[in-house]
C-alpha positions as CSV (number, residue, x, y, z in Angstrom):
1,X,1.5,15.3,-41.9
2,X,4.9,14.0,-39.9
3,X,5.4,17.9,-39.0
4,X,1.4,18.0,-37.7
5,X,1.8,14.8,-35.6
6,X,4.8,16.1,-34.0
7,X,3.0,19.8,-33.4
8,X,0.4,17.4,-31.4
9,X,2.5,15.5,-29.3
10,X,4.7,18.7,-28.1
11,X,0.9,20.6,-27.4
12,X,0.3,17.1,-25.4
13,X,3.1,16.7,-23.3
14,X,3.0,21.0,-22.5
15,X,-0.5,20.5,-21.4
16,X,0.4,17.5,-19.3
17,X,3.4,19.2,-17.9
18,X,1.7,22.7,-17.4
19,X,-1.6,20.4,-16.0
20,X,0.5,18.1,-13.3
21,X,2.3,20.4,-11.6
22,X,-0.7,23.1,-11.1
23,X,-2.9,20.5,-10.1
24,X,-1.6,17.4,-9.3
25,X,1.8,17.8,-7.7
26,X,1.2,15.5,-4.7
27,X,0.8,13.0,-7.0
28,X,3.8,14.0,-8.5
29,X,6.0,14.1,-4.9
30,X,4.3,10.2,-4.3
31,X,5.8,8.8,-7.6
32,X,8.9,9.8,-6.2
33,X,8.7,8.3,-2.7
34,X,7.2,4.6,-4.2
35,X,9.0,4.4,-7.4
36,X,11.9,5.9,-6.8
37,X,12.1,5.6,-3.0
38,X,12.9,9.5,-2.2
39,X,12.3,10.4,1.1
40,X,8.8,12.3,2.2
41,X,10.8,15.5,2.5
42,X,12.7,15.7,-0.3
43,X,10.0,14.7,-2.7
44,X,7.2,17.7,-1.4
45,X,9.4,19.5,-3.9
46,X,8.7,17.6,-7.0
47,X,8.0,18.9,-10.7
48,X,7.4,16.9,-13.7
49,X,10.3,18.0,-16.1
50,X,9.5,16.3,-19.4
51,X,7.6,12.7,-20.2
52,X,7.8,10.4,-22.9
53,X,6.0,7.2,-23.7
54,X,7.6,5.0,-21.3
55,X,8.6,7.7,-18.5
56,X,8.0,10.7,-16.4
57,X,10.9,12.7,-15.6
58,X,10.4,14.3,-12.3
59,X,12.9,16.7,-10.7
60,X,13.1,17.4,-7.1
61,X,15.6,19.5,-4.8
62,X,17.7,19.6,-7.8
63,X,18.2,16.0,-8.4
64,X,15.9,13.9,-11.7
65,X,14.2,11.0,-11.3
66,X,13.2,9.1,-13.9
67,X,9.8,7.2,-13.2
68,X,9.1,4.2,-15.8
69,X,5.7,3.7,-17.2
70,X,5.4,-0.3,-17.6
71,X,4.3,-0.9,-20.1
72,X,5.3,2.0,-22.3
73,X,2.1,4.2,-23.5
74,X,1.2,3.8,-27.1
75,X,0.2,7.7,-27.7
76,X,0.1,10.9,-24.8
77,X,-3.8,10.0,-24.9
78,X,-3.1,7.4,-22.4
79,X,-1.5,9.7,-19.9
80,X,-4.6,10.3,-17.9
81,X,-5.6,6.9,-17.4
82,X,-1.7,5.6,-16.5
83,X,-1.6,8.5,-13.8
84,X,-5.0,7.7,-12.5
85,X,-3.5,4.4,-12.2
86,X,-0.5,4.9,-10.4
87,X,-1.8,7.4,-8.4
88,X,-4.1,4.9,-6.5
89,X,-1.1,2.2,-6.3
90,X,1.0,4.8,-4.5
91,X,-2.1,5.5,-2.2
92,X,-2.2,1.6,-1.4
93,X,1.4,1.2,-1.6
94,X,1.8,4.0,1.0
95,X,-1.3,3.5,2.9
96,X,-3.2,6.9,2.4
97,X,-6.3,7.8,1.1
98,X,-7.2,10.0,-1.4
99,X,-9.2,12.3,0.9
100,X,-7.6,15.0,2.4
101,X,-9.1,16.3,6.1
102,X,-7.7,19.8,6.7
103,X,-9.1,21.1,9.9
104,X,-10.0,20.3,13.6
105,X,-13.6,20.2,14.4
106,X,-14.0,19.6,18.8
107,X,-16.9,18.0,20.2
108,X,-20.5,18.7,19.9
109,X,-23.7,17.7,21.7
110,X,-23.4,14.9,23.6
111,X,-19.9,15.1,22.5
112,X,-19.3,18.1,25.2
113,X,-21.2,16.0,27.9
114,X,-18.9,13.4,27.4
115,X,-15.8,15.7,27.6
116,X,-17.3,17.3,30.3
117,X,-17.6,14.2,32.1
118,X,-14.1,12.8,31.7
119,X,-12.4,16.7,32.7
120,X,-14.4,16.2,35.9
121,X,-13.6,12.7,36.4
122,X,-10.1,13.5,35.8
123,X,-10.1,16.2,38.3
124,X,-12.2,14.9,41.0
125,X,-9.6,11.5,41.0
126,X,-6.1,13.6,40.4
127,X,-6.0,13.3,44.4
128,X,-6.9,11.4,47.0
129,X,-7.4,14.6,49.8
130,X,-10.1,15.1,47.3
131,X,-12.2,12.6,49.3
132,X,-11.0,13.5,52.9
133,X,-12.7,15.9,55.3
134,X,-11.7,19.7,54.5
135,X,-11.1,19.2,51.2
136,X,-13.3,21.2,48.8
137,X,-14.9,18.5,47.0
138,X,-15.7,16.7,50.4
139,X,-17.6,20.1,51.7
140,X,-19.1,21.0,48.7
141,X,-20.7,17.8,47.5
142,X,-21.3,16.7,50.9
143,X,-19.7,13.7,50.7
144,X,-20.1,13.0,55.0
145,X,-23.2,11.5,53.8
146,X,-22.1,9.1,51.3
147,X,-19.5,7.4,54.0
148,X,-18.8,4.1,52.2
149,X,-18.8,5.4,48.8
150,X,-16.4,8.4,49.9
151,X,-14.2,5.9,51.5
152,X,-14.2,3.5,48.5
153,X,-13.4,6.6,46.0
154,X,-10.6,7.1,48.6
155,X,-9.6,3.6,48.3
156,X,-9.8,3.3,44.1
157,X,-8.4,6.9,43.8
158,X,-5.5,6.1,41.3
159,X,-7.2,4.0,39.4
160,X,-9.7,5.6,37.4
161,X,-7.0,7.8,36.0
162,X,-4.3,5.7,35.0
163,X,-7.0,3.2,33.5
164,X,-8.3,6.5,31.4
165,X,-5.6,8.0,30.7
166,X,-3.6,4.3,29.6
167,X,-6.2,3.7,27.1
168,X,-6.6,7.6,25.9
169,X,-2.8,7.3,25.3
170,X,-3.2,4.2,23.2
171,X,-6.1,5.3,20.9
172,X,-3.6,8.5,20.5
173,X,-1.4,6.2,19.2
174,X,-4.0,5.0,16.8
175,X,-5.4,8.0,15.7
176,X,-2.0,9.4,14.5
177,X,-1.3,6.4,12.4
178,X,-4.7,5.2,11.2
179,X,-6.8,8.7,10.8
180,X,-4.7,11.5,10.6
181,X,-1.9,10.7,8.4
182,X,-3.4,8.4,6.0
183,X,-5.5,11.2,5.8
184,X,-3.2,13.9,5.0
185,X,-3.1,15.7,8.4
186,X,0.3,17.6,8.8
187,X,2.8,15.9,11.2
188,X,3.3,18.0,14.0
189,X,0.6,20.8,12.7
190,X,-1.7,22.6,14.7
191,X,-4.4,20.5,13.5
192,X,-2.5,17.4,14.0
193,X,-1.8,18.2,17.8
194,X,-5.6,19.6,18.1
195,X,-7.0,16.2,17.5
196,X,-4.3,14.4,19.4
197,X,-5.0,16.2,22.3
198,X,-8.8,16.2,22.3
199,X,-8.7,12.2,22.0
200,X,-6.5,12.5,25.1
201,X,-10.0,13.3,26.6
202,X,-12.4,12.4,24.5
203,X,-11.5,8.8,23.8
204,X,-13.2,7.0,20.8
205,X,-16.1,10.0,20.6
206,X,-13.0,11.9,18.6
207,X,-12.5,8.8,16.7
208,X,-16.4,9.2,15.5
209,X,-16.3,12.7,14.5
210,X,-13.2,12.3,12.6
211,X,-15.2,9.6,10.5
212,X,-18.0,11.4,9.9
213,X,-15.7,14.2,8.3
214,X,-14.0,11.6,5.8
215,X,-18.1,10.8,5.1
216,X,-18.9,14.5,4.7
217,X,-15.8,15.0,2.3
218,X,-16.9,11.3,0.0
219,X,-20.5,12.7,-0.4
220,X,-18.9,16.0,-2.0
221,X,-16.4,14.0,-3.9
222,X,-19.4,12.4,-4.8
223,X,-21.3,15.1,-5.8
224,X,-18.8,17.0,-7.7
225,X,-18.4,14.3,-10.1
């Protein structure tokens, strides 16, 4: 009976082993960065090696790491549930989610008018000759018979700009560190600079559409289970 427990718990921890690293190996590389504080780099590279009752040892660029399970399991039956577990502390602890967005989607409907809008805004106010006689925009649109307003557009020139492009560059800011990566968005990937640069136009209208892709991708999360 002693020699059919053991033959158990070696099948238990091979499936575990064999099952975490084909399937689960960014949980894997976050044990490593909250437990064991290894950096984001190193631990993209991380495989679990062996576990026991009371740890996982994960290797990674040729270094071990031993990550404790507190309290120690009583049997490998609990494995699922204690990685479950620490799998949604390191998403807290590190402040990601557990969704994953993976591609750029640009604007659409109203979306365009809106981008269309700001382009043109930023283009009719990138100069101030924009608003004098010969320029154009002044022959074009006939702005001789808007005096006052083409005069005040004259006047105000800079500041519709500065003003949209200022608070574009914030919400930049903001989208990097509050959508894309605790959302898993590549730093520095072509998606990453794709949404960075729409929202350089686009404003909070990126911001929306972004959402409603983390909605789309919890309704299939949904419906898979």
């Amino acid at each position: 009976m002693a020699t059919s427990n053991d033959d158990k718990s070696a099948s238990s921890k091979n499936f575990i082993i064999s099952h975490m690293n084909a399937d689960h190996q960014k949980s894997l590389a976050m044990y490593l960065r909250v437990y064991c504080h290894v950096a984001d780099g190193d631990a993209k590279a991380a495989r679990l090696e062996d576990i026991s009752l009371s740890d996982l040892l994960i290797s990674a660029k040729g270094t071990r790491y031993s990550v404790p399970l507190d309290p120690p399991m009583n049997s490998f039956s609990e494995t699922r549930q204690r990685v479950v577990a620490m799998h949604k502390e390191c998403l807290r602890q590190l402040g990601l989610s557990d969704i994953t967005i993976k591609e750029y989607r640009g604007p659409r409907g109203w979306e365009v008018v809106n981008f269309a809008v700001v382009v043109a805004t930023l283009i009719v106010f990138s100069r101030g000759s924009n608003f004098l006689p010969g320029s154009l925009l002044y022959e074009t649109a006939g702005l001789d018979r808007f005096p006052a307003f083409t005069q005040f557009c004259h006047t105000v020139q800079p500041i519709p700009n500065t003003l949209l492009l200022g608070i574009h560059a914030i919400e930049v800011v903001l989208m990097a560190v509050r959508r894309l990566k605790p959302y898993g968005v590549p730093f520095m990937s072509g998606v990453w600079f794709a949404w960075l640069a729409t929202i350089m136009i686009e404003g909070v209208w990126a911001f929306r559409r972004f959402d409603r892709m983390v909605k789309e991708e919890e309704v299939k999360r949904e419906h898979r289970k």
